[in-house]
C-alpha positions as CSV (number, residue, x, y, z in Angstrom):
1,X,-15.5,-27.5,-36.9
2,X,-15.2,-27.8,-33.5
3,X,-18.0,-25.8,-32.4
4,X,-20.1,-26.7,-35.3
5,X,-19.5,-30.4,-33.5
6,X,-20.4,-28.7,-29.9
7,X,-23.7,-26.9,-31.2
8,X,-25.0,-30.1,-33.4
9,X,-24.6,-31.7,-29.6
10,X,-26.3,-29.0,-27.8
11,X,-29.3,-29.8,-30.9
12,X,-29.4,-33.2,-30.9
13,X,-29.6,-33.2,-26.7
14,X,-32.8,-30.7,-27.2
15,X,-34.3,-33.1,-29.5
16,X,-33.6,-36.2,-27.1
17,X,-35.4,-34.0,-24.4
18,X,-38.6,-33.4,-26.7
19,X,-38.4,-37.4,-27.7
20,X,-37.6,-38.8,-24.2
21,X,-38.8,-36.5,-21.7
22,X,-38.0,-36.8,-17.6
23,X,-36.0,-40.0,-18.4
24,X,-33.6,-38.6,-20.8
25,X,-33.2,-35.4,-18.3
26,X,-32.7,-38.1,-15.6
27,X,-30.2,-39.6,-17.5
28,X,-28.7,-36.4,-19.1
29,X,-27.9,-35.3,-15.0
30,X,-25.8,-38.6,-14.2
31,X,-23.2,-38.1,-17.7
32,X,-21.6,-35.3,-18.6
33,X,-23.0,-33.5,-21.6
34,X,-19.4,-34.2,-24.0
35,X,-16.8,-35.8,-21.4
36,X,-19.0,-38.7,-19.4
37,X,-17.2,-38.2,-16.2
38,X,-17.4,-34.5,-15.9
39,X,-20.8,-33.9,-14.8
40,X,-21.6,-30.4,-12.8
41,X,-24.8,-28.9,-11.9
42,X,-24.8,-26.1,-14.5
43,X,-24.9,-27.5,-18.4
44,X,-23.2,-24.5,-19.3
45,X,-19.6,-25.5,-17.4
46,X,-20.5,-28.9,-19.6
47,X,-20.3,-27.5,-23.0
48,X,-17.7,-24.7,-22.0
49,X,-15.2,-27.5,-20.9
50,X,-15.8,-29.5,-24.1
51,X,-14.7,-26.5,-26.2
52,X,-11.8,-26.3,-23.8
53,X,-10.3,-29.9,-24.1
54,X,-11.4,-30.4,-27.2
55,X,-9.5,-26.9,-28.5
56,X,-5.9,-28.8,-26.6
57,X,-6.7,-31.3,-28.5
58,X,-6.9,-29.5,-31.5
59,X,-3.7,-27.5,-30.2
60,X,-1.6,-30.7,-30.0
61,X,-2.5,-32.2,-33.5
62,X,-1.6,-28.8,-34.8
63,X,1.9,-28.3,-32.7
64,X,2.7,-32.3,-33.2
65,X,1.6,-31.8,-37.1
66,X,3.9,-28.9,-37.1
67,X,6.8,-30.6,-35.5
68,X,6.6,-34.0,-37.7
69,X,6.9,-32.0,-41.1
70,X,10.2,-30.1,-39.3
71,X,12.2,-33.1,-39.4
């Protein structure tokens, strides 16, 4: 789900580029593509961070799930 989530992003910030042009890029190079405050000049260390955090994220629900059902 998570990368389904990731990839409908990566679409939907294509579209905004055909729609908007030079002011979404502007704006698309001041926030970070998933995680506002984490902007760097390659897109591609964007999106791979995304998966990263949002895969501990994941990792937590799953070990906290796990641990809440043990006692």
């Amino acid at each position: 789900m998570m990368l389904v989530y990731v990839g409908l992003a990566l679409f939907e910030e294509g579209h905004l580029t055909g729609v908007y042009g030079n002011s979404w890029n502007g704006y698309s190079a001041k926030v970070g593509f998933f995680i506002p405050l984490l902007v760097c000049r390659d897109r591609v260390l964007e999106v791979v961070a995304a998966i990263v955090v949002l895969s501990g994220l994941m990792a937590c629900v799953v070990l906290y799930g796990r641990l809440v059902l043990q006692t």
